[in-house]
C-alpha positions as CSV (number, residue, x, y, z in Angstrom):
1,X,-60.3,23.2,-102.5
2,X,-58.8,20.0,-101.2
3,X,-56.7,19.1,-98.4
4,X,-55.0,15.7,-97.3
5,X,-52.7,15.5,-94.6
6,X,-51.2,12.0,-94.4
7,X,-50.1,9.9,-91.3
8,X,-46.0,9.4,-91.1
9,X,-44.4,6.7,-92.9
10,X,-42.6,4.7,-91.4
11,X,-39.5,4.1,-93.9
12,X,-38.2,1.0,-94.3
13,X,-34.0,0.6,-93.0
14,X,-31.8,2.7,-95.9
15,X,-34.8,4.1,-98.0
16,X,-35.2,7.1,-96.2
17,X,-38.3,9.0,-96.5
18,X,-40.4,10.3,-99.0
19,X,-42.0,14.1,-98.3
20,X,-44.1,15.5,-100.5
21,X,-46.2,19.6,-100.6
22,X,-48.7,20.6,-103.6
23,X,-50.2,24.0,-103.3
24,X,-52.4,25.2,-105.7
25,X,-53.8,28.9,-105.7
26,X,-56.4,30.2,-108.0
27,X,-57.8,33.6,-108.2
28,X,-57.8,36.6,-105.5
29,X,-60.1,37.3,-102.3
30,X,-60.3,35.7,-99.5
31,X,-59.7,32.1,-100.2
32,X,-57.5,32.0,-102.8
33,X,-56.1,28.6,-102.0
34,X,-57.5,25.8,-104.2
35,X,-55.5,22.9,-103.6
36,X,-53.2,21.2,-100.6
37,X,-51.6,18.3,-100.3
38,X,-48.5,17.2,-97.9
39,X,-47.1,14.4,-96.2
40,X,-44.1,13.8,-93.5
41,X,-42.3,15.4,-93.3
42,X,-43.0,18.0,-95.1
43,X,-45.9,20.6,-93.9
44,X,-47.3,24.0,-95.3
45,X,-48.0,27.0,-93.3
46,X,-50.0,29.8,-94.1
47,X,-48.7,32.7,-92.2
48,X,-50.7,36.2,-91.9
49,X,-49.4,38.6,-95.0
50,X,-50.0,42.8,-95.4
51,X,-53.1,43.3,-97.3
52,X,-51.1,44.3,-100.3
53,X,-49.1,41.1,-100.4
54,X,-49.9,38.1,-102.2
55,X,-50.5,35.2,-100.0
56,X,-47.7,33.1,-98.4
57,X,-47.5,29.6,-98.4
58,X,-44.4,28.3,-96.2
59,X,-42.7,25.1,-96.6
60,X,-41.3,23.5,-93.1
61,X,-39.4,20.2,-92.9
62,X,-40.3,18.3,-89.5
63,X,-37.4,15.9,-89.8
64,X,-35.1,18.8,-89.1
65,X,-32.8,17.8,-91.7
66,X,-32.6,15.1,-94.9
67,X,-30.5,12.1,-95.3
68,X,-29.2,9.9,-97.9
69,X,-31.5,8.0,-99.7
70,X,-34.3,11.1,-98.4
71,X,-36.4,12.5,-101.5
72,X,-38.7,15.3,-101.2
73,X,-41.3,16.4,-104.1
74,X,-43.0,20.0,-103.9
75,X,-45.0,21.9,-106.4
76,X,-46.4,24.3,-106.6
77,X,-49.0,26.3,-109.1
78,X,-50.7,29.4,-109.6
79,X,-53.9,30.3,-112.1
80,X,-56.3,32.4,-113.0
81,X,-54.7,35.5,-112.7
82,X,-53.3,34.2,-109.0
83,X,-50.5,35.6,-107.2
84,X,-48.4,34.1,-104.4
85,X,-45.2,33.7,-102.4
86,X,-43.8,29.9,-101.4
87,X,-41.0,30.2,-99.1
88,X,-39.0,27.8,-96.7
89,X,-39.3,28.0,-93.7
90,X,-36.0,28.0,-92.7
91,X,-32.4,26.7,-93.9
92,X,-32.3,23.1,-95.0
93,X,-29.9,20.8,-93.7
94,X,-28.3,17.8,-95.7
95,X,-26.2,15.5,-93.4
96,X,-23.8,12.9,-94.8
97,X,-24.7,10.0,-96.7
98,X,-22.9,6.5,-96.8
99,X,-23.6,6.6,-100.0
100,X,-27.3,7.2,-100.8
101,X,-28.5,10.4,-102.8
102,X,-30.8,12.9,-101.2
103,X,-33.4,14.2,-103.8
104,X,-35.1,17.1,-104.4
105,X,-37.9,17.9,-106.9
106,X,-39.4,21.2,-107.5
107,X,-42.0,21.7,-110.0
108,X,-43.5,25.4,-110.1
109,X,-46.6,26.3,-113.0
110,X,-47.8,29.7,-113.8
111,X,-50.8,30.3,-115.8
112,X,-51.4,33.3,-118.2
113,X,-51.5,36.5,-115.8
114,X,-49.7,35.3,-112.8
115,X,-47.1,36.0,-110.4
116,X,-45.2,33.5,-108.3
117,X,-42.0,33.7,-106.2
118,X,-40.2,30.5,-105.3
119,X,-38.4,32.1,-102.3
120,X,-35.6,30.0,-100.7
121,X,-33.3,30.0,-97.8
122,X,-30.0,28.1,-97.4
123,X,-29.5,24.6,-98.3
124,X,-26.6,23.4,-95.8
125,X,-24.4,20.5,-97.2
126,X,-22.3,18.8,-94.5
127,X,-19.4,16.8,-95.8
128,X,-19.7,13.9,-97.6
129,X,-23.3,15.0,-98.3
130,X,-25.4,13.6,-101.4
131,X,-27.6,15.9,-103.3
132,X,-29.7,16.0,-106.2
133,X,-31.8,19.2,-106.4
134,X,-34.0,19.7,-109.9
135,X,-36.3,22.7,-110.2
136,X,-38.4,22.4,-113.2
137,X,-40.7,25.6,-114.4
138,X,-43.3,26.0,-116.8
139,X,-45.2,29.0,-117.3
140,X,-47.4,30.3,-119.8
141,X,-47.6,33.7,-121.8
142,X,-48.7,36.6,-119.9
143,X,-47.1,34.5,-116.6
144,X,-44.3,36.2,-114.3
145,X,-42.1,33.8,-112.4
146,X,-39.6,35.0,-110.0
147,X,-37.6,31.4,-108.5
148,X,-34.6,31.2,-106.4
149,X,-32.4,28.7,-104.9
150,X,-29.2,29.0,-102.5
151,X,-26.2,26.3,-101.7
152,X,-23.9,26.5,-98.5
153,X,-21.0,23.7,-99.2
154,X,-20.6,22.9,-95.8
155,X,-21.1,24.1,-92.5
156,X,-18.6,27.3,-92.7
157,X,-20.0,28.9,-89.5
158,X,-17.8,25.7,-87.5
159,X,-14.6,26.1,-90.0
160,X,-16.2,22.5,-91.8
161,X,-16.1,22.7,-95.8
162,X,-17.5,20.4,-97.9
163,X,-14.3,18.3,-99.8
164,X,-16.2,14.9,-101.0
165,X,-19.8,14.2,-101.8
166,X,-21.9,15.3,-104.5
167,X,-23.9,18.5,-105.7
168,X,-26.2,18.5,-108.3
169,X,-28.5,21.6,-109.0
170,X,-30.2,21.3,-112.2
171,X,-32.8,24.0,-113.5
172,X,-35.3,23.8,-116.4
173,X,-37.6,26.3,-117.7
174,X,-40.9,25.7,-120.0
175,X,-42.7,28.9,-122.0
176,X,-45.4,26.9,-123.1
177,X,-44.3,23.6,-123.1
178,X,-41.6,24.3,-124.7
179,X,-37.7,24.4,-123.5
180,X,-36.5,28.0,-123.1
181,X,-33.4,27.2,-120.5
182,X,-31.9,24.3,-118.8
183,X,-28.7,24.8,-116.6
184,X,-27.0,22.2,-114.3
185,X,-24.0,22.5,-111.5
186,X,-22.5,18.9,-111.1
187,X,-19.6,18.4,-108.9
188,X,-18.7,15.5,-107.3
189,X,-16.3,13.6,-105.5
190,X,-13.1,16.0,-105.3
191,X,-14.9,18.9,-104.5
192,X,-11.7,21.1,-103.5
193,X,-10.7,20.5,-107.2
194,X,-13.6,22.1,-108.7
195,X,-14.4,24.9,-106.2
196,X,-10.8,25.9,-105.6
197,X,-9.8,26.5,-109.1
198,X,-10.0,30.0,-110.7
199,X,-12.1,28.6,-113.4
200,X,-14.5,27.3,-111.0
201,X,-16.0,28.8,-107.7
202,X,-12.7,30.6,-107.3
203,X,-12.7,29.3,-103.2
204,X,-16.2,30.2,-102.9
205,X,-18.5,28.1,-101.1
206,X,-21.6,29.5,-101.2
207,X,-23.6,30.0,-104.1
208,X,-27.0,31.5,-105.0
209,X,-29.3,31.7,-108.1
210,X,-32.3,33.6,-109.0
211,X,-34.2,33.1,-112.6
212,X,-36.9,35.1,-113.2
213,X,-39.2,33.9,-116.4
214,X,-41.6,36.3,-118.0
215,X,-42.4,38.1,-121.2
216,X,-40.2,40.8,-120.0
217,X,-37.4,38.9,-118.4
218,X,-35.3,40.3,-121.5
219,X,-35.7,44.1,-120.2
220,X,-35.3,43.4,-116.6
221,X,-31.1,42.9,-117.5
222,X,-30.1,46.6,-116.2
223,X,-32.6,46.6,-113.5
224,X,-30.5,43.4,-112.6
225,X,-27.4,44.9,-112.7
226,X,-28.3,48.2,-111.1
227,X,-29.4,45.8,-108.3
228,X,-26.2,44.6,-108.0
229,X,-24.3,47.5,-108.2
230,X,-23.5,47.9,-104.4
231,X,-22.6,44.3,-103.1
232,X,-20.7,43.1,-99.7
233,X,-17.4,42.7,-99.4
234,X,-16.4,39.3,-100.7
235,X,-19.6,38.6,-102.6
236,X,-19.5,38.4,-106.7
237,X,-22.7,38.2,-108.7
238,X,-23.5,38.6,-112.6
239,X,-26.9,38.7,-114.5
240,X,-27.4,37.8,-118.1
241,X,-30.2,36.7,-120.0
242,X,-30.8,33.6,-122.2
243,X,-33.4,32.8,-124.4
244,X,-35.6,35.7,-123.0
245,X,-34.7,33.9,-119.0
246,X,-33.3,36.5,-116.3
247,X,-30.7,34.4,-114.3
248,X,-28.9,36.1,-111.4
249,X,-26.0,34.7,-109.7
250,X,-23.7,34.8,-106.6
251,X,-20.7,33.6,-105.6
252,X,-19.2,33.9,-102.0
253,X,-16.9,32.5,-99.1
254,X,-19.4,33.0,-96.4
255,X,-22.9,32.1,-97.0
256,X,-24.3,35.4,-94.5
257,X,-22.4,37.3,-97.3
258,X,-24.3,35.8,-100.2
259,X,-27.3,35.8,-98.0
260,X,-27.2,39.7,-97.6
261,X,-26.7,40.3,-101.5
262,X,-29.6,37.5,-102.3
263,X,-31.9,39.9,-100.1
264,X,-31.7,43.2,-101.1
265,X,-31.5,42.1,-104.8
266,X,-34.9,39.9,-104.3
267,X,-36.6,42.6,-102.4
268,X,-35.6,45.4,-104.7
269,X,-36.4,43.5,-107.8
270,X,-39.9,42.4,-106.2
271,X,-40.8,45.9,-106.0
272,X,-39.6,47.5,-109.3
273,X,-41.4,44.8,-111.5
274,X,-44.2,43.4,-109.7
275,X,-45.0,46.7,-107.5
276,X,-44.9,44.6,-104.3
277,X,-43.4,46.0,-101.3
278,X,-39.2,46.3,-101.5
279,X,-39.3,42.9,-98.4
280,X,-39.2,39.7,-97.6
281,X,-41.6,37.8,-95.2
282,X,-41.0,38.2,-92.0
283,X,-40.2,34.6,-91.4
284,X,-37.2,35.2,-93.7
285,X,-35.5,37.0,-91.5
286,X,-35.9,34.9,-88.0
């Protein structure tokens, strides 16, 4: 195993900062990580899990926030036969830019045999925010992959909604090297035009999606839908499958609304196809 932990960089005036986590896990037992690397300000925690859980790697930002011109890098991978559970934290925060996009780059690998959940929390875009997520996955046969990602469009909580800036979520999945799905949300500039329109979000503003890759992902579509049967007031969701990809999504006005739904369908899923228990870590819900 290997582990760096670099000093902070100082950034140089409008090029913001650069943050970067790798964790690698390989195999069961006691040690089980293989690989760790991280530098401000990003850091990985390893929090205590049940015996029956995979281990959990949890991603904190120190900066308490990202700013134009910020770019983070995280990936993550999993082998030989490994299972485990990357999580943030907490919700991440995306302040306004002058005019400088914030990046973020997720790249999650699964080897033949493995399990790995890619298990967000809220991404909070103020107004006149910047962002450019990607979240690339590549997983091999035999691999199970169970990824999510989650968007508030401004801080709704203090009656603020998110009318000018730019959102770019853009997802790509790999079955052995080669493409199975790519997907991309790009709005920008006149938000309200976009998210407003019945064609569009409809007035939601919070959106969430989960994509789960796998050689079953095809007959996991009416355990999806069951899942989804029973949602809060407010909240829509829909599942479908492409290409033999799972991908769940919610749509919402409040993001505690879509945050509820995300949950119990995560939890609930977790359990029926992986036989893990029907929760989140406990740091999900703090």
């Amino acid at each position: 195993m290997s582990a760096v932990a670099s000093p902070s960089d100082t950034p140089r005036p409008g090029r913001g900062v650069h943050g970067v986590a790798e964790v690698g896990f390989a195999g069961a037992g006691p040690a089980p990580l293989r690989h760790l690397y991280q530098r401000d300000p990003m850091r990985v925690l390893f929090p205590a899990q049940p015996a029956a859980e995979p281990p959990l790697a949890a991603l904190v930002t120190t900066s308490g926030g990202l700013v134009g011109g910020d770019r983070i890098d995280v990936a993550v991978s999993v082998d030989d036969g490994a299972a485990a559970v990357v999580a943030a934290q907490a919700a991440e925060k995306v302040y306004r830019s002058r005019g400088a996009d914030c990046r973020i780059d997720i790249r999650l690998q699964a080897a033949a045999g493995t399990w790995l959940e890619w298990l967000p929390q809220e991404t909070i875009l103020f107004d006149r925010a910047r962002l450019r997520r990607r979240v690339c996955i590549g997983l091999a046969t035999g691999a199970r992959v169970l990824a999510g990602e989650f968007l508030v469009l401004g801080r709704i909580a203090s009656g603020e909604r998110m009318t000018r800036g730019l959102v770019r979520e853009a997802w790509e999945v790999r079955r052995n090297g080669d493409l199975a799905w790519a997907d991309a949300l790009h709005v920008e500039d006149d938000l309200p035009a976009v998210l407003d329109h019945p064609a569009g979000f409809g007035g939601a503003r919070a959106v969430a999606c989960a994509v789960y890759a796998a050689d079953d992902a095809g007959a996991r579509q009416p355990l999806a839908r069951q899942l989804l049967a029973d949602l809060p007031a407010g909240v829509r969701a829909g599942a479908t499958v492409v290409n033999g990809v799972l991908v769940v999504r919610w749509l919402a006005d409040r993001g505690d609304a879509v945050r509820t739904a995300f949950a119990a369908f995560w939890a609930g899923f977790r359990a029926e196809v992986a036989g893990l228990a029907a929760t989140l870590p406990r740091l999900w819900h703090v």
